[in-house]
Each structure stands twice: as C-alpha cells, then as structure tokens.
C-alpha positions as CSV (number, residue, x, y, z in Angstrom):
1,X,0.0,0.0,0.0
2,X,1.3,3.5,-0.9
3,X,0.0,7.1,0.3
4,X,-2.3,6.7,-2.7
5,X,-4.0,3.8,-1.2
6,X,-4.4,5.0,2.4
7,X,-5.6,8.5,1.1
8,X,-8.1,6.1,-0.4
9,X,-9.0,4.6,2.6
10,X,-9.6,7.4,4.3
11,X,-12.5,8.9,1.9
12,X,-13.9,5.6,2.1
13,X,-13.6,5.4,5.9
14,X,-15.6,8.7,5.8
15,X,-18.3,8.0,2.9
16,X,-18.4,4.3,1.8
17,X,-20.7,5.2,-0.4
18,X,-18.7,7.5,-2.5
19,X,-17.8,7.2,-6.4
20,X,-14.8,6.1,-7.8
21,X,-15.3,9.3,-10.1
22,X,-15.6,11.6,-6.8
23,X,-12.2,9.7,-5.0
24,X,-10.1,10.0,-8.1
25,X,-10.9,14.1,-8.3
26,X,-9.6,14.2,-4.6
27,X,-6.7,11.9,-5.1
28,X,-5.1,13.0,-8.3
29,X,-5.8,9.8,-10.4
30,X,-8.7,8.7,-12.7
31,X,-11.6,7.2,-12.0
32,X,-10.7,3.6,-13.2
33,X,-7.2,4.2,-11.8
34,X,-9.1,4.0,-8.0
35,X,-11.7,1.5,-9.2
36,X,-8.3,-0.8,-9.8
37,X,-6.9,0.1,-6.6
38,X,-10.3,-0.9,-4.3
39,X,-10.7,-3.6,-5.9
40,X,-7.0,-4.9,-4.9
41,X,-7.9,-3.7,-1.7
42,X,-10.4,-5.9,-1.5
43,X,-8.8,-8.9,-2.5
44,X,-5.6,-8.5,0.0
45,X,-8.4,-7.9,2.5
46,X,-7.5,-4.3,3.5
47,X,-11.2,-3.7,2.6
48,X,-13.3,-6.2,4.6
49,X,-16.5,-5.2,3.3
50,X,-19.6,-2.2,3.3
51,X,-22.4,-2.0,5.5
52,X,-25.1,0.6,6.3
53,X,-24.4,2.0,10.3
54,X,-27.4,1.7,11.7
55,X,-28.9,3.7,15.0
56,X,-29.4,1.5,17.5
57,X,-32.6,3.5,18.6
58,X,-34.0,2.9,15.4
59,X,-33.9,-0.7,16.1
60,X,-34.8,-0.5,19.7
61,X,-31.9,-0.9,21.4
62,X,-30.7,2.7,22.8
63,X,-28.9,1.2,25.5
64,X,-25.1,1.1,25.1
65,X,-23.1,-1.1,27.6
66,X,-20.0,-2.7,28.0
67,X,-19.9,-6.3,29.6
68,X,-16.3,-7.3,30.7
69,X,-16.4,-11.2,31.6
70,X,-14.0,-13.0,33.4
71,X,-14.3,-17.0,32.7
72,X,-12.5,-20.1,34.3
73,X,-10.8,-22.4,32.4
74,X,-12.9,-26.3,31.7
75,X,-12.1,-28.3,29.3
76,X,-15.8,-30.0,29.0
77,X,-17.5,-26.2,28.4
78,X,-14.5,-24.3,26.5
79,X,-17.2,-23.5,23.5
80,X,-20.4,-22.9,25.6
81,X,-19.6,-18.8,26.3
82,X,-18.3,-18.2,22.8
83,X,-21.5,-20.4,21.0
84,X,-23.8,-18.4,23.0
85,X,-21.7,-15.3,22.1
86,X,-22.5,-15.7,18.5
87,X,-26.0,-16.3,18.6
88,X,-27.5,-13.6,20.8
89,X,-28.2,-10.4,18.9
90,X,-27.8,-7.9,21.6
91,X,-23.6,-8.5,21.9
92,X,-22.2,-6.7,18.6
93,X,-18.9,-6.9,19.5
94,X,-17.0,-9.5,21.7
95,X,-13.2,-9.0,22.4
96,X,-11.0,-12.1,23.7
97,X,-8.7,-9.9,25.7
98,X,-5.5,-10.6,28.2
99,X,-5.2,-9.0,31.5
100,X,-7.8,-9.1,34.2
101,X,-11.1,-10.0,32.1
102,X,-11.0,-13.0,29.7
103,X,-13.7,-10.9,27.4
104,X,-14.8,-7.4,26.6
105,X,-18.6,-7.4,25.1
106,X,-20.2,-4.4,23.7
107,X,-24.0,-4.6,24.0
108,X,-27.4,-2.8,22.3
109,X,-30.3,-3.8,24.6
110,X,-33.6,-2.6,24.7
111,X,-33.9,-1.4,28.4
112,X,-32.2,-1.7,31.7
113,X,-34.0,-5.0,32.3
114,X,-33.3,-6.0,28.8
115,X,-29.5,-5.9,30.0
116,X,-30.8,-6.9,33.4
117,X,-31.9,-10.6,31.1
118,X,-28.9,-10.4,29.2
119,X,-26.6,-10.4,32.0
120,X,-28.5,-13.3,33.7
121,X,-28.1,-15.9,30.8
122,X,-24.4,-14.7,30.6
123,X,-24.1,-15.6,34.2
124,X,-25.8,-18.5,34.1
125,X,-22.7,-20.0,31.3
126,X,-20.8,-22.3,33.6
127,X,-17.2,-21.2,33.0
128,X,-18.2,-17.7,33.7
129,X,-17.6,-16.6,37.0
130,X,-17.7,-12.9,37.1
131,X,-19.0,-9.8,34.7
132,X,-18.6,-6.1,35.7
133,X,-21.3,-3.8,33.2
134,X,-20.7,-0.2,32.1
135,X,-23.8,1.7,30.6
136,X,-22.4,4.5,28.3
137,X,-23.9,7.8,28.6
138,X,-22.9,8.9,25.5
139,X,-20.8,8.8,22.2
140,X,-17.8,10.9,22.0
141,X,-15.8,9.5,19.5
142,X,-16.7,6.0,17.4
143,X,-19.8,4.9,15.7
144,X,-22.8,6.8,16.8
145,X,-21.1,9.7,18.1
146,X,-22.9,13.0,17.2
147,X,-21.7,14.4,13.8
148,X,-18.6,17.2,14.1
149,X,-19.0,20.4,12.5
C-alpha cells in the first residue's frame, strides 16, 4: 500500500458510499485508476467489506453497555460462552482480551431489564464466574457519536 492507497481509505472510511469518479478528483488519479486500486484492496483484505451504520434507537436498542467477563478455564465447556456469544443479537462486539477479564462485550439492549436478562443468561454460562457492566452515557468519539461540525 502506498500514500495513494491510504488517502483512499480514508475517503472511504468517511463516505463508503462514494464514487470512484468523486475519489479519483480528490486523489489526483482517474476514476478507473481507483476502481483498480479498491478492488485490490479488497482482495488482500484491506477492505473487509460495506455495510449501512445503523442507529441502534432505530432498532430499539438505545442502551449502550460494556460487559467485561471473566471466565475459568474447563475443558468440557470451552465453546459454551463463545456459542452463546454468537447467537444472541444484543452482543455486537465480543473481544477475547488478556489481562484481568477473559472478554470485553459491547451490547445494544432494549432497556435496563433487557440488560438486566442479558446479563443473567451470561451468568448463568458455567465457565463464567464474574461480569462487571458499564452503561455509556454517551458517544464521544466512534460509531454513533454526534456528527462534528
């Protein structure tokens, strides 16, 4: 990747939806010049993909927390935190992490006793054995933070 690339990469950070046509003007190259270079982007996997950021609100979950979990280790239920992990739609994000937490979770719910539920189930995993919850008051920076003017 050169500075051509990353200059790239960061108009498509910022509008994912933008032309080829529009990125070229800004970038000094032609239209099928960066239509070549996202598309070798996307086959190294620098690009990983394009998705629509949806508000949370607008799906019913306005309440941002983070979950960390602390798990001990057994053999016979290694799968059983990550399986349930994966299936429940309220966790968007789940971090295996080192230091004092074995997992970091970020979480949409619905309500307080919608997290109230979720942490329940995630309690009731055998190999967990401890979570400590943070409800975020707001966005400052990251996905959903108000726009900047």
């Amino acid at each position: 990747m050169d500075r051509i690339d990353r200059e790239i990469l960061v108009r498509l950070k910022a509008d994912g939806r933008a032309t080829h046509a529009a990125i070229a003007q800004e970038v000094g190259l032609t239209g099928p010049a960066v239509f070549a270079r996202v598309r070798r982007m996307e086959r190294n996997g620098v690009i990983k993909g394009y998705q629509a950021d949806i508000d949370p609100s607008a799906e019913g979950k306005p309440l941002l927390a983070f979950i960390r979990v602390t798990t001990r280790p057994r053999l016979d239920e290694t799968d059983s935190f990550e399986t349930f992990v994966l299936a429940d739609e309220r966790i968007v994000e789940c971090h295996d992490v080192d230091g004092e937490d074995s997992f970091i979770l970020k979480v949409n719910c619905a309500s307080p006793a919608d997290l109230r539920e979720l942490l329940l189930r995630i309690r009731s995993i055998p190999v967990v054995s401890r979570t400590v919850s943070s409800i975020a008051l707001i966005t400052i920076k990251g996905k959903g933070a108000p726009p900047t003017e």
